[in-house]
Structures are given as structure tokens and as C-alpha cells.
N, C-alpha and C positions, 0 to 999 in steps of 0.2 A: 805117083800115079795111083795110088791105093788109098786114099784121102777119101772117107764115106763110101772106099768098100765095106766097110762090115754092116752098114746098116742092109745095103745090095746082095751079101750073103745071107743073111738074114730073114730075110724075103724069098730068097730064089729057094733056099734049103725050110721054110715054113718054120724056122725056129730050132730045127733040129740039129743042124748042122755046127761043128766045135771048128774054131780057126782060132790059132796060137799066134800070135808073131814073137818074132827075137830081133833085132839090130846087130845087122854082121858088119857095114859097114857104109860107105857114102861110094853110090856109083855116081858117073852121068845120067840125065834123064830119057828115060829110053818112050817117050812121047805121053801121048793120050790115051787111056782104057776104051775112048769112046764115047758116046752118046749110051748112058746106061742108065738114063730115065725117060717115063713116060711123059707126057703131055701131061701142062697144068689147067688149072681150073681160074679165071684171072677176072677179077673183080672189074666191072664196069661200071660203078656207083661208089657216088659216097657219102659215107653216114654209118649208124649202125648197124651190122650183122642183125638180121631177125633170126629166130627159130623157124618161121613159118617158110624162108627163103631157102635156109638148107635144107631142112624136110624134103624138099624135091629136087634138092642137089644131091645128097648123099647118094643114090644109085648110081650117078656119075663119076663117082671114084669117090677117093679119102681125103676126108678134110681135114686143113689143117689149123682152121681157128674154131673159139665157140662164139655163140649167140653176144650179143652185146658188145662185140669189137666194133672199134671205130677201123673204116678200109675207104679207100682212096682208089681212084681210078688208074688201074695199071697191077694191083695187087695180088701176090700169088696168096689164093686161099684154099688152094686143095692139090690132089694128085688126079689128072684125068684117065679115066681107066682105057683110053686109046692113048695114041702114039701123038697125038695134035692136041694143040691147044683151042681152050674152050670161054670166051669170054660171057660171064654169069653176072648176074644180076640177083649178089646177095642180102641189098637190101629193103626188096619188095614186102611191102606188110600185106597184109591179110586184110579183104574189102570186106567193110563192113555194111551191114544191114540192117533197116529195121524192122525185118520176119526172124522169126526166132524156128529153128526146127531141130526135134529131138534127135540127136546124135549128130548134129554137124560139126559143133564142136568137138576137135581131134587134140587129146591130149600128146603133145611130141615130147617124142623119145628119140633124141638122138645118140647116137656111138660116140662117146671120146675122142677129139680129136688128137691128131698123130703129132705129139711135139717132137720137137729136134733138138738133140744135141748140136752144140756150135760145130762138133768134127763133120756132126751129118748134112747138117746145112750149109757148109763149106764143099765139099762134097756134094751136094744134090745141084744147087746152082748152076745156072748157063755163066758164060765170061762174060754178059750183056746183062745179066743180074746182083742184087743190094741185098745183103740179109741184114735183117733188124733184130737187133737183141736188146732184151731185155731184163733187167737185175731185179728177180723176185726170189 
């Protein structure tokens, strides 16, 4: 039942928090921790990840891919900062024009997204969800 607890400590203590484990021994399994994630962010397009499409995702929680992923309709690509799920539309590009105007163009800055270890991704998942991994 503790399978991507630590990443969930982690979080709830902001980093400050020390958790040890040891192996005492093999009980029964005494159930579920629970529902102890938030709502995802769940791609409804496919093609590639723009910049321009997260830029106005990011305030809606933490993403979990960068710019230039190929995603597929049904895909989790973030953490929704509410309790529900949010189907996004991450691969809208940016309408172009031909007026040019000083300072439209917005250089983007996005945050890092949040990889997972295989424990935490194992762990974050619903039992109706697939993680895909990857050997880099």
C-alpha cells in the first residue's frame, strides 16, 4: 500500500520531511491508501506538444511532458491543480499573421517538467491507467 508514497511525502512535507523504511517482514494486505492524487490534465489532440499550448496550461497544474512530444488522444500530460480531470488541448499552435507588432512576440519560458520514477508512476496511476516508459 505504500508504492509512490514517498513521492506523496514529499509534497505534502515541501521537501523537508525525512522518511526511513526498513523490511520487518510480509503481512496480508491491509487494502488501499486511497485516492491520494489530484486530477489530471489529459490531452485531446494528436501531434506534437507546442510551447505556445503549454504556456497557457501551466497555471493549471504541473506538467509532465516538454514541448516537442508526440501525444495522442486520451494522454496524461500534467497534474490538474483541482480534484477533476481536465481535458487540454496541447497541441494548438500559435495563429499567425501578416501585421507584425512590437512586443507581441513572447519569448516562453517554461518550468521543467516533473519526470517520474517507475516507483512513482506505479504509484501515481489509477487501476484504469498504462505508464509508458522509456530507456534513455
Amino acid at each position: 500500500g505504500l508504492v509512490g508514497y514517498r513521492s506523496v511525502f514529499s509534497s505534502d512535507t515541501r521537501g523537508t520531511g525525512f522518511m526511513h523504511r526498513a523490511f520487518l517482514k510480509y503481512e496480508k494486505h491491509r487494502g488501499l491508501l486511497g485516492n491520494v492524487r489530484k486530477g489530471v490534465l489529459v490531452s485531446m489532440g494528436f501531434g506534437s506538444i507546442t510551447a505556445h499550448a503549454l504556456m497557457s496550461l501551466e497555471p493549471r497544474g504541473i506538467l509532465f511532458v516538454p514541448p516537442g512530444t508526440e501525444t495522442y488522444d486520451g494522454m496524461i500530460i500534467g497534474e490538474h491543480s483541482r480534484d477533476t480531470d481536465l481535458d487540454v488541448n496541447p497541441v494548438r499552435a500559435k495563429e499567425l499573421s501578416n501585421v507584425r507588432a512590437a512586443g507581441k512576440d513572447e519569448n516562453v519560458k517554461l518550468t521543467p517538467p516533473r519526470l517520474m520514477t517507475l516507483e512513482e508512476a506505479i504509484g501515481y496511476v489509477a487501476s484504469d491507467e498504462l505508464i509508458e516508459a522509456s530507456c534513455t
